[in-house]
KEPA-499356 format. One line per field, with one value per residue (C-alpha): residue in three letters; x, y, z. Coordinates in nm, 3 decimals. Each point is the difference from the previous one (the first is absolute). Example, Ala and Ser with C-alpha at 12.3 -4.5 7.8 and 13.67 -1.06 7.14 Angstrom:
# KEPA-499356
res: ala|ser
u: 1.230|0.137
v: -0.450|0.344
w: 0.780|-0.066
//
This chain:
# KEPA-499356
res: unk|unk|unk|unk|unk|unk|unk|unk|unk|unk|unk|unk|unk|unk|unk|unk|unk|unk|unk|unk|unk|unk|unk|unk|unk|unk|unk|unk|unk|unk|unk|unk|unk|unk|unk|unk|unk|unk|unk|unk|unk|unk|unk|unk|unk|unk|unk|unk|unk|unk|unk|unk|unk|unk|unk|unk|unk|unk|unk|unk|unk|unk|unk|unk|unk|unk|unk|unk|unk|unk|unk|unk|unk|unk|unk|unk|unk|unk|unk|unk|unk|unk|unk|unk|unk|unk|unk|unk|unk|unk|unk|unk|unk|unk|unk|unk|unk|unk|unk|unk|unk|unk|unk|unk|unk|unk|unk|unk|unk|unk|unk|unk|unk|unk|unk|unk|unk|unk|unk|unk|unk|unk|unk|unk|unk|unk|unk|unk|unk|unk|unk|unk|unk|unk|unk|unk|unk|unk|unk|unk|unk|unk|unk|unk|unk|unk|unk|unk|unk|unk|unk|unk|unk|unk|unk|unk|unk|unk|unk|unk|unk|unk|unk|unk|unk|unk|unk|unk|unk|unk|unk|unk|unk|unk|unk|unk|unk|unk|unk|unk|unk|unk|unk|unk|unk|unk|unk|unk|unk|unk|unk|unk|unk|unk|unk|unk|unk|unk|unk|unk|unk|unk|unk|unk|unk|unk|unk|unk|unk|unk|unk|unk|unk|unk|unk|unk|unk|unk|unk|unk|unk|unk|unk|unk|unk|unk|unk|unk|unk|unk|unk|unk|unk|unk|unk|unk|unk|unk|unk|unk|unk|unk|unk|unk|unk|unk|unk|unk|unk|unk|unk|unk|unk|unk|unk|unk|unk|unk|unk|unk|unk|unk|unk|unk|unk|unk|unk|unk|unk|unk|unk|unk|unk|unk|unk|unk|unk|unk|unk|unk|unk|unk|unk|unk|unk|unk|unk|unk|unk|unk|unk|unk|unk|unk|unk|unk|unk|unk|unk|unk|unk|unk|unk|unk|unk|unk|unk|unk|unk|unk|unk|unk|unk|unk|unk|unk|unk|unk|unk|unk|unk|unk|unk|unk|unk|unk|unk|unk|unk|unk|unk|unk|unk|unk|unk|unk|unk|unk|unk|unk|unk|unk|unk|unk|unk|unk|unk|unk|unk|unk|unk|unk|unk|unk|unk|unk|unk|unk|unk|unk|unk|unk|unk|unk|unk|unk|unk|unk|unk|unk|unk|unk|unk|unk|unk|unk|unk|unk|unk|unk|unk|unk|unk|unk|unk|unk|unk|unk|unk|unk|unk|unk|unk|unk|unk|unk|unk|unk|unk|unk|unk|unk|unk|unk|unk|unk|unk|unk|unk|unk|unk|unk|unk|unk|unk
u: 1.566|-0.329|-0.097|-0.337|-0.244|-0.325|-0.093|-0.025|0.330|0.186|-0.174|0.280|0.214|-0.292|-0.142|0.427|-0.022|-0.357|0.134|0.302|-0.191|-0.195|0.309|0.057|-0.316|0.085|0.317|-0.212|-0.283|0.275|-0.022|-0.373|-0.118|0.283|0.251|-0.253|-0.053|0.346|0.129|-0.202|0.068|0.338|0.153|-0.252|-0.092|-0.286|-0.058|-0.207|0.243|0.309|-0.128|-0.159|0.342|0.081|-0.262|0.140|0.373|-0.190|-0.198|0.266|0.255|-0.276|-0.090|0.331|0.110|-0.361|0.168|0.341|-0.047|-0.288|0.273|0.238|-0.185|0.098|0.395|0.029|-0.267|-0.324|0.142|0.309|-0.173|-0.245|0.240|0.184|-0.324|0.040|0.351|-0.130|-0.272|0.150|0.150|-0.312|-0.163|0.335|0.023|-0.338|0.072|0.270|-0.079|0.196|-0.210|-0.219|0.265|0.049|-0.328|0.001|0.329|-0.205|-0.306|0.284|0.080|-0.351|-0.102|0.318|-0.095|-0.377|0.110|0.195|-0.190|-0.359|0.055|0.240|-0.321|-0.234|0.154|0.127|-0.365|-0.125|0.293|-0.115|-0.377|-0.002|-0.325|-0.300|0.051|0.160|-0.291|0.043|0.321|0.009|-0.264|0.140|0.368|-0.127|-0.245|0.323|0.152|-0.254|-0.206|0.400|0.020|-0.325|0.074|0.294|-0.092|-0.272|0.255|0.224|-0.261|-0.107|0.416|0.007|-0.296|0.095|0.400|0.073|0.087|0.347|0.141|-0.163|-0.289|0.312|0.219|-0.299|0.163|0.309|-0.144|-0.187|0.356|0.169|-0.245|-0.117|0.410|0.033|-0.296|0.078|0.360|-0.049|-0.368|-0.106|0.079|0.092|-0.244|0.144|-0.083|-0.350|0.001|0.221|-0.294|-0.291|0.213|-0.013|-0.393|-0.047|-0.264|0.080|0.180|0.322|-0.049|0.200|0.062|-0.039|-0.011|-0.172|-0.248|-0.011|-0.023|-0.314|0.029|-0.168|-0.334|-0.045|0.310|0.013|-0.357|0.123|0.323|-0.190|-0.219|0.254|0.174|-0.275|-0.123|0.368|-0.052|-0.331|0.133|0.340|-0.208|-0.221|0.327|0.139|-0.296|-0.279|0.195|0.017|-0.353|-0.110|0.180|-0.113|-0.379|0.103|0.053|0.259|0.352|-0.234|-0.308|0.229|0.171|-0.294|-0.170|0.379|-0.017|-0.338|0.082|0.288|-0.193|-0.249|0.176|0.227|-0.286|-0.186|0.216|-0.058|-0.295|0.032|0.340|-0.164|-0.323|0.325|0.050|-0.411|-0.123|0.086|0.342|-0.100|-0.383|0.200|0.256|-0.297|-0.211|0.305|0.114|-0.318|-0.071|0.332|-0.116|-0.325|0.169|0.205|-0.254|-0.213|0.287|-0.105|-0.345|0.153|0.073|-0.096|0.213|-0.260|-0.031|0.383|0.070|-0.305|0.172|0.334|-0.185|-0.131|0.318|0.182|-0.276|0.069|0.353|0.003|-0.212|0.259|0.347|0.013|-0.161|0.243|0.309|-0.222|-0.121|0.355|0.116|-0.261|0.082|0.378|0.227|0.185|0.360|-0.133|-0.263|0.306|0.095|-0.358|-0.104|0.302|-0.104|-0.379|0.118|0.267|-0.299|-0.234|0.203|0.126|-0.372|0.095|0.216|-0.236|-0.308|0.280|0.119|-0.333|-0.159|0.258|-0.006|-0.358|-0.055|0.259|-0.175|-0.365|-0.043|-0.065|-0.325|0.106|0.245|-0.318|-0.175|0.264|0.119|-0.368|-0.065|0.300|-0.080|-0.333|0.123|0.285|-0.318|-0.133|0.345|-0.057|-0.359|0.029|0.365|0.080|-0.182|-0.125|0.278|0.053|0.321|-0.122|0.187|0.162|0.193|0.203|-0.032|0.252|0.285|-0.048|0.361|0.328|0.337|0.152|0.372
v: 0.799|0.198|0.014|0.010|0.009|-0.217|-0.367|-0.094|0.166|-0.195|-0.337|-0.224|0.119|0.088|-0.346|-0.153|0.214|-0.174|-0.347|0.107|0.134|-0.309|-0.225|0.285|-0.069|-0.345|0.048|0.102|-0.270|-0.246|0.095|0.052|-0.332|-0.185|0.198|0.067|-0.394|-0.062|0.255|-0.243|-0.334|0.052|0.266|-0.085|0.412|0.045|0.324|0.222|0.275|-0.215|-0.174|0.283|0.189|-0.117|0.211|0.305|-0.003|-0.061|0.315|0.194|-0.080|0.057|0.305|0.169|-0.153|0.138|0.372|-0.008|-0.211|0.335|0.238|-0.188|-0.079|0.312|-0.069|-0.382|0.012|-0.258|-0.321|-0.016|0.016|-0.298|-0.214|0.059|-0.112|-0.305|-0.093|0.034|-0.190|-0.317|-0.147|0.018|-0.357|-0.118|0.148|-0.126|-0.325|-0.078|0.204|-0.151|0.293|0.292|0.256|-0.209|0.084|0.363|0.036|-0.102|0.234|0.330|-0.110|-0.076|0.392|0.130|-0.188|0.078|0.365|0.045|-0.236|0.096|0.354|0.021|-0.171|0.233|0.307|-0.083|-0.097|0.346|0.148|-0.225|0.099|0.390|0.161|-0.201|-0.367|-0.012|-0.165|-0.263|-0.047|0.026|-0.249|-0.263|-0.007|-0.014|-0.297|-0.213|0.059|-0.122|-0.291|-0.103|0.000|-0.185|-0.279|-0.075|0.042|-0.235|-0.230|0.005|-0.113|-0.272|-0.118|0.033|-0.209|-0.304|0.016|0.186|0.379|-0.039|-0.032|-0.030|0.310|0.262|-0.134|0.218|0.303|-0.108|-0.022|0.343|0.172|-0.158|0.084|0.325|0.123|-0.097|0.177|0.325|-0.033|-0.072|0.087|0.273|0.393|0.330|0.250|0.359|0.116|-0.051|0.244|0.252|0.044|-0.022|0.295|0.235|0.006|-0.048|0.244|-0.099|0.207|-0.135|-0.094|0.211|-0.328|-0.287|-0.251|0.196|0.134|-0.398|-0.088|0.261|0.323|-0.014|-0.089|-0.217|-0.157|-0.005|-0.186|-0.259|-0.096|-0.062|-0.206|-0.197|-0.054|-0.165|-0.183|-0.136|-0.031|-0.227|-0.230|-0.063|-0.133|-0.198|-0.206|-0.040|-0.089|-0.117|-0.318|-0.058|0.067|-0.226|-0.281|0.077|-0.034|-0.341|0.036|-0.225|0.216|-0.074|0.176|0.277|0.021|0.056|0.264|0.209|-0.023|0.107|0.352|0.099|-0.166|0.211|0.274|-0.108|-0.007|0.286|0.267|-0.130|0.197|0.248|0.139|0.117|0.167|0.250|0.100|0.097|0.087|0.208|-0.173|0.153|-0.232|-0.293|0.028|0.052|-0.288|-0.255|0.094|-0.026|-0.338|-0.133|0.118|-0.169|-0.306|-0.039|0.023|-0.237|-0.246|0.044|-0.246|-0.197|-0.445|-0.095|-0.061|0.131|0.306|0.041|-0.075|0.305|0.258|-0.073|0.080|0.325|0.096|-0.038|0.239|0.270|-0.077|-0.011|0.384|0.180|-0.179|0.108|0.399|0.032|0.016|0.209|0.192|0.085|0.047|0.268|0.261|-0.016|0.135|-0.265|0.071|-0.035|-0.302|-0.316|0.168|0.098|-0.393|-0.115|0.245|-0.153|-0.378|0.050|0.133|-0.294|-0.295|0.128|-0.142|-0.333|0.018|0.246|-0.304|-0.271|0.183|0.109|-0.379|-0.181|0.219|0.005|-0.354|-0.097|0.173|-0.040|-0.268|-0.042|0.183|0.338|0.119|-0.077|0.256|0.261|0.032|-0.023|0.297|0.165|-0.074|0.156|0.318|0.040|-0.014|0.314|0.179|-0.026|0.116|0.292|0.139|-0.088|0.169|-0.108|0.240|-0.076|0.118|0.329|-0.134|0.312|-0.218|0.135|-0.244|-0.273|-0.091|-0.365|-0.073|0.066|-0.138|-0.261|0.024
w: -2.041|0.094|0.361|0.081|0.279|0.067|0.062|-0.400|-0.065|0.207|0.027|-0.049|0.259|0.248|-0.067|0.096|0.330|0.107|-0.078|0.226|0.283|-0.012|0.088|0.264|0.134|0.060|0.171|0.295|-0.085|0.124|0.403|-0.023|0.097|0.150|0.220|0.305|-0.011|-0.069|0.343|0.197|-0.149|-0.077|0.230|0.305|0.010|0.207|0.076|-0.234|-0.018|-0.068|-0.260|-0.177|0.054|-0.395|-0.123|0.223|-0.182|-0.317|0.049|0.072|-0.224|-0.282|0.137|-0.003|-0.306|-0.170|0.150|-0.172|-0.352|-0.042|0.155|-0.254|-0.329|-0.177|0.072|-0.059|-0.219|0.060|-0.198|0.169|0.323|-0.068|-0.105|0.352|0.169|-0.233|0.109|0.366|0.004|-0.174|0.400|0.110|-0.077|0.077|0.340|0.089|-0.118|0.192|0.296|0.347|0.198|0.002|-0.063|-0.334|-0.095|0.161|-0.249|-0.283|0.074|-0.023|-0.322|-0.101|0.146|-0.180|-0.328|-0.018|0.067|-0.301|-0.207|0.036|0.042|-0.323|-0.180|0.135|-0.098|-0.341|-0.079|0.128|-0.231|-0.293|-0.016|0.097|0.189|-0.242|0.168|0.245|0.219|-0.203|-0.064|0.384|0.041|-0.248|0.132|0.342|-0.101|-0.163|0.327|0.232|-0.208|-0.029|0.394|0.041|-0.253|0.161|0.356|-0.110|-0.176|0.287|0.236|-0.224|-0.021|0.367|0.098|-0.249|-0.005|0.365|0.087|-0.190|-0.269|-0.253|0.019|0.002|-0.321|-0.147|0.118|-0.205|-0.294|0.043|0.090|-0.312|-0.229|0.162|-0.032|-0.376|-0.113|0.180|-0.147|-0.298|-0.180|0.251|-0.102|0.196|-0.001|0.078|-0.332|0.082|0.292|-0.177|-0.253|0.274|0.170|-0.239|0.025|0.317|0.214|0.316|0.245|0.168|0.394|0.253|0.190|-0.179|0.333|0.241|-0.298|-0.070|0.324|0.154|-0.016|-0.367|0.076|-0.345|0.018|0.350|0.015|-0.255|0.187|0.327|-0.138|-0.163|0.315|0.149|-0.294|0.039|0.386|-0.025|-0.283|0.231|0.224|-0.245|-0.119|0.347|0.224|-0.213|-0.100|0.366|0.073|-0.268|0.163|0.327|-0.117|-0.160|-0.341|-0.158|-0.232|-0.321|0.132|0.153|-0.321|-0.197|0.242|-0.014|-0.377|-0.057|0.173|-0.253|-0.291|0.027|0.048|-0.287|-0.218|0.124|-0.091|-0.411|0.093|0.258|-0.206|-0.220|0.226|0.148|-0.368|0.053|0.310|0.294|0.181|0.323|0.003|-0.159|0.335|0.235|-0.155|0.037|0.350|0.103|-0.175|0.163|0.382|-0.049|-0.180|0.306|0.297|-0.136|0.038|0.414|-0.104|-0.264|0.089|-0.299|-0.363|-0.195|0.203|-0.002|-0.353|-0.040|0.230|-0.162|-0.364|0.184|0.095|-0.300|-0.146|0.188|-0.006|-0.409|0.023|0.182|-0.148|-0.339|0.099|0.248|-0.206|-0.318|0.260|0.102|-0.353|-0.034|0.273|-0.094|-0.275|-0.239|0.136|0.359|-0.059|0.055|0.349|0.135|-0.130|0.214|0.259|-0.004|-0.023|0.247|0.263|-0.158|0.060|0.343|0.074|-0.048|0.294|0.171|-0.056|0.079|0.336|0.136|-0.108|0.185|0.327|0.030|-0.112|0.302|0.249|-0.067|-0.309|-0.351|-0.034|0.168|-0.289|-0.248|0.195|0.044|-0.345|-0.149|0.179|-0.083|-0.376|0.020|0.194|-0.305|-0.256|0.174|-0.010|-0.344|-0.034|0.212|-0.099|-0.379|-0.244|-0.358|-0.157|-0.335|-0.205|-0.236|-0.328|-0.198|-0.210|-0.278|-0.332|0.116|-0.240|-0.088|-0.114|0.193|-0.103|0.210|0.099
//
């Protein structure tokens, strides 16, 4: 059978891996909403940093999962690896359900992490492998908006369970019906795509990185740029799903208005990057970066003034804006400065760095918050998302990729 490259080639399977991101997406919409309420009313956690300690061992076990299933994609090959995150993630609901005490639910957040890490970065790259150099902005843009409009429905639906029917059951046997369905699709409809890099290879203009991770990581100042900004991005949103829920409660609004404020933020950036996909594909991924950093910093420090639902539901809208700008150039941005044989590992290498910022913004939230309040991480992290913006306006550069592309052969035979 031929193997091609490009969006319209390969719709059918492309459009299989965006349905399955989206019931990745909602794996995580599960916690959104309920476990901060659920540490206090359930577990009687009352210090910040405890109770934001789930989104610290999430983090992390993303993080380093993100490094190795890039490190390993080549070897085990990118379907086998996704449905491992599948087969992982299905105890979750169950340990949250029946949950005697916090390390129950700390347990579930490692296998969450070590799900989400195989799962959504095995979707990521096999789209990237699917559509070659043309649209992958878009492609980007529309697996990472099934993904997070997926989270916000069902953080939204969650909250809505939760404030009829109580904190549990009933919003997490949701999560078993995503892992069930999630696992048979991968198995049994979704396809491999190594053949799709071995053709992209033989074209390819890119030079090969000395060091992949510390290339990755700063010392080139693209991809460098790009991963610090991801980290924080990452850093500011682990605090948005740990402490906002509690500062929305602490200004008086009920679970259903606080459910509708946290859903707003990921629905717009859900349905933001429909759009701002496919802007990577056209415009200068270095201004895209800056613009949505900056966005994001503001977004956040105008929280400081905001009582009002109105003004938060606004703020959260503003966020998610800047927030859907930067997701889906970050990872085409990364695909550009690296060769195809080296792209899974330096996308681990970048996502491992990125979601290390959730426990980075879940740490630094819950320390500060301790010590001097609610409003004091809001300011900290604000500015620490505007000073990442300028890291990216004054040390990445507009570079774009010089294609000497020989004709590329549009059929090789599968084995």
């Amino acid at each position: 059978m031929a193997v091609q490259l490009g969006l319209k080639e390969n719709w059918k399977q492309f459009t299989l891996l965006v349905i399955v991101n989206a019931f990745v997406g909602g794996m995580i919409g599960l916690e959104r909403t309920i476990i901060p309420q659920l540490a206090e009313a359930d577990f009687g956690l009352a210090a910040k940093s405890a109770i934001l300690s789930f989104i610290v061992v999430f983090g992390v076990a993303k993080a380093i999962t993100n490094y190795y299933t890039g490190a390993l994609a080549n070897r085990f090959g990118r379907k086998n690896l996704l449905i491992a995150g599948w087969i992982l993630a299905l105890p979750v609901p169950l340990l949250l359900i029946n949950a005697p005490s916090w390390n129950w639910i700390i347990a579930a957040n490692i296998f969450l992490g070590v799900s989400q890490g195989l799962t959504w970065s095995s979707t990521v790259v096999m789209k990237i492998d699917l559509v070659g150099e043309k649209d992958r902005g878009f492609a980007m843009g529309l697996n990472e908006f099934a993904g997070y409009i997926a989270l916000a429905a069902i953080a939204f639906l969650t909250g809505w369970i939760a404030s009829h029917y109580g904190l549990r059951p009933y919003p997490f046997y949701i999560g078993i019906v995503l892992g069930i369905v999630g696992l048979l699709m991968s198995w049994l409809l979704i396809k491999d795509t190594h053949h799709h890099v071995k053709l992209e290879s033989v074209t390819s203009t890119i030079p090969l990185l000395k060091n992949i991770f510390w290339d990755t990581t700063w010392k080139h100042k693209n991809l460098g740029s790009i991963t610090q900004a991801g980290l924080i991005n990452n850093l500011n949103d682990g605090m948005v799903w740990g402490l906002f829920p509690m500062l929305l409660v602490s200004k008086g609004f009920d679970l259903h208005e606080t459910g509708i404020i946290m859903a707003t933020y990921p629905a717009v950036w859900g349905l933001g990057q429909l759009y701002s996909g496919k802007l990577a594909d056209q415009y200068c991924k270095k201004t895209l970066l800056f613009i949505g950093m900056f966005v994001q910093g503001v977004a956040l420090l105008a929280m400081l003034w905001a009582n009002s639902f109105t003004g938060f539901l606004v703020l959260s809208s503003l966020l998610g804006i800047g927030t859907a700008i930067v997701y889906p150039t970050f990872l085409a941005a990364i695909s550009d400065y690296t060769h195809p044989d080296q792209r899974p590992k330096s996308i681990g290498i970048f996502r491992l760095w990125r979601d290390l910022g959730y426990a980075m913004g879940a740490i630094a939230t819950g320390l500060i918050a301790d010590r001097f309040g609610l409003v004091a991480p809001i300011l900290a992290i604000g500015l620490l998302t505007v000073a990442s913006s300028m890291i990216v306006k004054f040390r990445m550069s507009c570079f774009k990729q010089k294609s000497s592309r020989i004709p590329v052969p549009l059929a090789v035979t599968r084995t």
